[in-house]
ZAMARGU-4260 file (C-alpha; in steps of 0.2 Angstrom, whole numbers, plus 5000, padded with zeros to 4 digits):
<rodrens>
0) 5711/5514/6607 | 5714/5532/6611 | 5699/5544/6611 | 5705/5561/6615 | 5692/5576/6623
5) 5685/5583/6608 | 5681/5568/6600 | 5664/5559/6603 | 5666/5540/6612 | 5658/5527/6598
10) 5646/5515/6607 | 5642/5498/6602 | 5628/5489/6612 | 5629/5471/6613 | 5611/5463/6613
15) 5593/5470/6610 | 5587/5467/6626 | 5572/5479/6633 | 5585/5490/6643 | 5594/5495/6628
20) 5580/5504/6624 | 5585/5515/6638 | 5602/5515/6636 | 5605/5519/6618 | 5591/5533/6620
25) 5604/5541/6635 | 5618/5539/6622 | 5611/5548/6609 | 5606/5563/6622 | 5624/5561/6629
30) 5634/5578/6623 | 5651/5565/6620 | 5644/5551/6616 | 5635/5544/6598 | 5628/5525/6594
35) 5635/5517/6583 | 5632/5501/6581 | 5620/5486/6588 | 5624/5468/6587 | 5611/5455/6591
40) 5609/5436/6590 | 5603/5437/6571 | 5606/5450/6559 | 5588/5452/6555 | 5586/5454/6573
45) 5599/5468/6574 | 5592/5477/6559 | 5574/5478/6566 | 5582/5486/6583 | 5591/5498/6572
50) 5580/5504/6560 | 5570/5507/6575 | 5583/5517/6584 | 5590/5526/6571 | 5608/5515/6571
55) 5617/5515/6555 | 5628/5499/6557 | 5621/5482/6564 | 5628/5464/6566 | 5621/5448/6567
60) 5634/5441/6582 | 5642/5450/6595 | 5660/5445/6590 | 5659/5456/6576 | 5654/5469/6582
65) 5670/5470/6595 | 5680/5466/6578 | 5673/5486/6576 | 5688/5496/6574 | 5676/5512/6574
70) 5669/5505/6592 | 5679/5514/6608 | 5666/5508/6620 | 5651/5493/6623 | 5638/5492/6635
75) 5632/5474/6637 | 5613/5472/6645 | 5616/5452/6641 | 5611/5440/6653 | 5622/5440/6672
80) 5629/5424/6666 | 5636/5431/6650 | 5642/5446/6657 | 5661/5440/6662 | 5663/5431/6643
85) 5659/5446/6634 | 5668/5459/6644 | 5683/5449/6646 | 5682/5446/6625 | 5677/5467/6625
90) 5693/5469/6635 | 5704/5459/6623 | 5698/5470/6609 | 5703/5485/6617 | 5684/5493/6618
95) 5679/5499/6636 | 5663/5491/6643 | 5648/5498/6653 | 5641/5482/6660 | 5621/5479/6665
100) 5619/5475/6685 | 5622/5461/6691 | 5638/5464/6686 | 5642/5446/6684 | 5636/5429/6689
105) 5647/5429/6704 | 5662/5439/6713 | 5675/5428/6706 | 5668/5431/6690 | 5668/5453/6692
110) 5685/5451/6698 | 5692/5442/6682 | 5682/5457/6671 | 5691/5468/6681 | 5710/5461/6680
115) 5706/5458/6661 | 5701/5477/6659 | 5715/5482/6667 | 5727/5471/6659 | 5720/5478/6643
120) 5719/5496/6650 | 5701/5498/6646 | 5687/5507/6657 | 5673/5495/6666 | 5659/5500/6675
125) 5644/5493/6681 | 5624/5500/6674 | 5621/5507/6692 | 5610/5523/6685 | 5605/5532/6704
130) 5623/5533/6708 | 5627/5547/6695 | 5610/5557/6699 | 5615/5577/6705 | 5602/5573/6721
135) 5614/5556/6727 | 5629/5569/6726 | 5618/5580/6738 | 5612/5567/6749 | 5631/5561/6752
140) 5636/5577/6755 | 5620/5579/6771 | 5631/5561/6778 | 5646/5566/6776 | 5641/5585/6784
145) 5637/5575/6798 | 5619/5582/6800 | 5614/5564/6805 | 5623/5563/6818 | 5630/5545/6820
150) 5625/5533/6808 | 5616/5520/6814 | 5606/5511/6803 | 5601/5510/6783 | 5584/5502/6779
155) 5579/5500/6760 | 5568/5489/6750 | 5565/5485/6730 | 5550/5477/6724 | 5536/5473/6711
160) 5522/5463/6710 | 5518/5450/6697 | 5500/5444/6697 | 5506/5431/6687 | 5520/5423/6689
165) 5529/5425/6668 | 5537/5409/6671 | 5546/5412/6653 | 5554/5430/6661 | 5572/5429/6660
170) 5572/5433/6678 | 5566/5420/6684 | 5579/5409/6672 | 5591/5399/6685 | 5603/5397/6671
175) 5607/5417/6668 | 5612/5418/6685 | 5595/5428/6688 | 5585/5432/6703 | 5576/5446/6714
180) 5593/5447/6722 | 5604/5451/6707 | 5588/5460/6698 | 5581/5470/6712 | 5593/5468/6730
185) 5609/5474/6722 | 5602/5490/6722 | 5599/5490/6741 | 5617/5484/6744 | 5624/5496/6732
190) 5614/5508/6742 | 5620/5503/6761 | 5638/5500/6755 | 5636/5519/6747 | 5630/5526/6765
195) 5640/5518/6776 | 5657/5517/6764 | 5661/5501/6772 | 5659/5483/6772 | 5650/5474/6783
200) 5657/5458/6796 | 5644/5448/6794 | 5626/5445/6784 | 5611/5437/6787 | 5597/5432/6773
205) 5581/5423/6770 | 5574/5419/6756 | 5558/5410/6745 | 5562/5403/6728 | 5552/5397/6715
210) 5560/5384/6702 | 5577/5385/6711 | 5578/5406/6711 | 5574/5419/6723 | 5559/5426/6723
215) 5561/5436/6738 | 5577/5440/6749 | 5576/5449/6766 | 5595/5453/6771 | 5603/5460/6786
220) 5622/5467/6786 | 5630/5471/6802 | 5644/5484/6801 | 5658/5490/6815 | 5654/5506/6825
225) 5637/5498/6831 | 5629/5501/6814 | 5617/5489/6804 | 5606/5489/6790 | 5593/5477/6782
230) 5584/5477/6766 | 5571/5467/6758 | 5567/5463/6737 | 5554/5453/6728 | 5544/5449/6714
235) 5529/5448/6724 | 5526/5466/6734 | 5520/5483/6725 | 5533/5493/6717 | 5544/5501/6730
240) 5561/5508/6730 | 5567/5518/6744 | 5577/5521/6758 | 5580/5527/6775 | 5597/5532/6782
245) 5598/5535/6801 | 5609/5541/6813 | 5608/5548/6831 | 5602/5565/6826 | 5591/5564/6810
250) 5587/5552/6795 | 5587/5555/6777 | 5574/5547/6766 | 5571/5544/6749 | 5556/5537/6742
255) 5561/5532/6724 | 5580/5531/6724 | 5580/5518/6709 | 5573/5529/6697 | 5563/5545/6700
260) 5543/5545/6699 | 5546/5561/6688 | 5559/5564/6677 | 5558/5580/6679 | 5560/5582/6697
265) 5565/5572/6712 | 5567/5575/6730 | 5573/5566/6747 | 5568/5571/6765 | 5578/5575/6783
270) 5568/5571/6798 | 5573/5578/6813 | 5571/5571/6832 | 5557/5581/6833 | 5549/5576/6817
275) 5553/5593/6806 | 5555/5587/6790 | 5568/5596/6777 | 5561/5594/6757 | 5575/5595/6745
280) 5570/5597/6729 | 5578/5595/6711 | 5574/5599/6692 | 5578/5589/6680 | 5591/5578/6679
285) 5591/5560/6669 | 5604/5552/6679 | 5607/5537/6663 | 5612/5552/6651 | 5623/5558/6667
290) 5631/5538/6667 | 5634/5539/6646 | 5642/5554/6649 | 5652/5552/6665 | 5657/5536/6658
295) 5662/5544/6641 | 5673/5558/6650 | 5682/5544/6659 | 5686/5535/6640 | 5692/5554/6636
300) 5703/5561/6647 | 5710/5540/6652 | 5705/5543/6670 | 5693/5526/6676 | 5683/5530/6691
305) 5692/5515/6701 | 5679/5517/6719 | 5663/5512/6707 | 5672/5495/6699 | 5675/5494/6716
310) 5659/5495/6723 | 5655/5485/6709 | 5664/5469/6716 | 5659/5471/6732 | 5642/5471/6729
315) 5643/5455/6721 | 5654/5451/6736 | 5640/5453/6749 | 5627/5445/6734 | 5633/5428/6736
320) 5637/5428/6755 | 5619/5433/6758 | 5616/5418/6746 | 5624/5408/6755 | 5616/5412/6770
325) 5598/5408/6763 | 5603/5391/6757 | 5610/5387/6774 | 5601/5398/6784 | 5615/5403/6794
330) 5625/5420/6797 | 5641/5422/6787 | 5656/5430/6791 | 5661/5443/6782 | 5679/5445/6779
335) 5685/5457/6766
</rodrens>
């Protein structure tokens, strides 16, 4: 299915889930982009969503809606277990898929996704928002400038509290593949592997589960060049999301790298050895309307942005070594 520059890419959403809401409202913002369809477990279902979100066209199965011949594109915020089903079936019908974090249940399963979209030339993508935000542009560009001398260390963390423990919260579903380490850790990976732009030789992890999932995860990567990082998530600390990046002459540090506090601004810091800090500051930017349409250029000029599937896989590469290390409680060598 060819969608050249000057047409819009048609998006289908597979499921109703909460972070659709999201999602679709970026698509309708995005300059190249429109909605056009929802597809949910029941018609009735679908048609609520729709007349709710202003979407024209709605099915009651997800098959259908990939039967879609008006469709170029899917994003699917179904649960990590179904994810490699409904890409690979996406794949088959020709439709390129932006797919919800974790990208999959597993490595193996992200690598078949991504040999079924290539065999099918389609675009895949994982639902990593922060990545696409103007200020991660300009806090690569202070790494790779060198103003931090020698990288030394990356520490991040991503939690949030529950009172009460919603036992009936798909996260806490062992079935869908879920977790605080798929949920809430992939973040903090996707954010060390992002600094470092490397893989790590080894992993560490710990972790306390509740009905056979991880309810918190503290992780630690060592990295060649004398370099490590560590991380912790949860469902059980106040809401945090931030990182430090550290080298031999300064650190950066962002306090909300997830998502912004304010929409319309956000800002990171570099601490020097004397403990000046530099404030950099930027107006708005809504980085999932930046994702929708960096996704939707890619769709239009045929050009996949191949380094974020593969951060994608290697993310859920180090996810289930550093599971494996918390069942086990042992290091795990990390070859890629």
């Amino acid at each position: 299915m060819t969608v050249t520059p000057n047409q819009k890419v048609r998006w289908g959403i597979l499921s109703t889930a909460r972070i659709a809401d999201k999602v679709s409202g970026a698509i309708r913002l995005a300059e190249n982009a429109e909605l056009a369809a929802v597809a949910s477990r029941t018609e009735q279902r679908a048609r609520g969503w729709a007349l709710e979100h202003g979407v024209d066209r709605t099915y009651g199965n997800y098959d259908a809606l990939l039967e879609d011949p008006e469709i170029d594109a899917v994003y699917i915020p179904l649960p990590p277990s179904m994810h490699a089903e409904w890409t690979i079936k996406a794949a088959e019908r020709g439709k390129h898929v932006l797919c919800e974090k974790p990208f999959a249940a597993n490595a193996e399963e992200a690598s078949a996704m991504a040999a079924a979209c290539r065999t099918h030339n389609v675009h895949l993508m994982d639902g990593v928002m922060w990545v696409h935000h103007e200020r991660t542009f300009a806090m690569k560009q202070i790494i790779a400038n060198g103003v931090l001398g020698r990288m030394r260390r990356v520490t991040a963390a991503f939690t949030f509290n529950w009172d009460k423990i919603p036992d009936e919260n798909i996260r806490l579903k062992k079935e869908f593949a879920c977790g605080c380490l798929g949920d809430l850790g992939y973040y903090c990976i996707r954010a060390i592997l992002w600094a470092f732009g490397d893989l790590p030789d080894q992993v560490f992890a710990t972790a306390r589960y509740y009905r056979g999932v991880d309810f918190n995860v503290t992780g630690t990567l060592w990295f060649r060049d004398e370099r490590m990082a560590s991380f912790d998530c949860g469902f059980d600390v106040g809401s945090r999301m931030w990182f430090e990046i550290a080298g031999t002459r300064a650190a950066l540090i962002c306090d909300d790298f997830v998502d912004p506090w304010k929409e319309e601004s956000s800002r990171f810091w570099v601490h020097d050895v004397q403990g000046k800090a530099a404030e950099h500051k930027f107006k708005s930017c809504i980085q999932e309307v930046r994702m929708i349409e960096r996704f939707s250029e890619w769709v239009q000029l045929g050009q996949p942005n191949h380094d974020l599937l593969t951060d994608a896989i290697d993310t859920m590469r180090i996810c289930d070594a550093l599971h494996k290390s918390a069942r086990c409680r042992e290091i795990i060598k990390f070859n890629p």
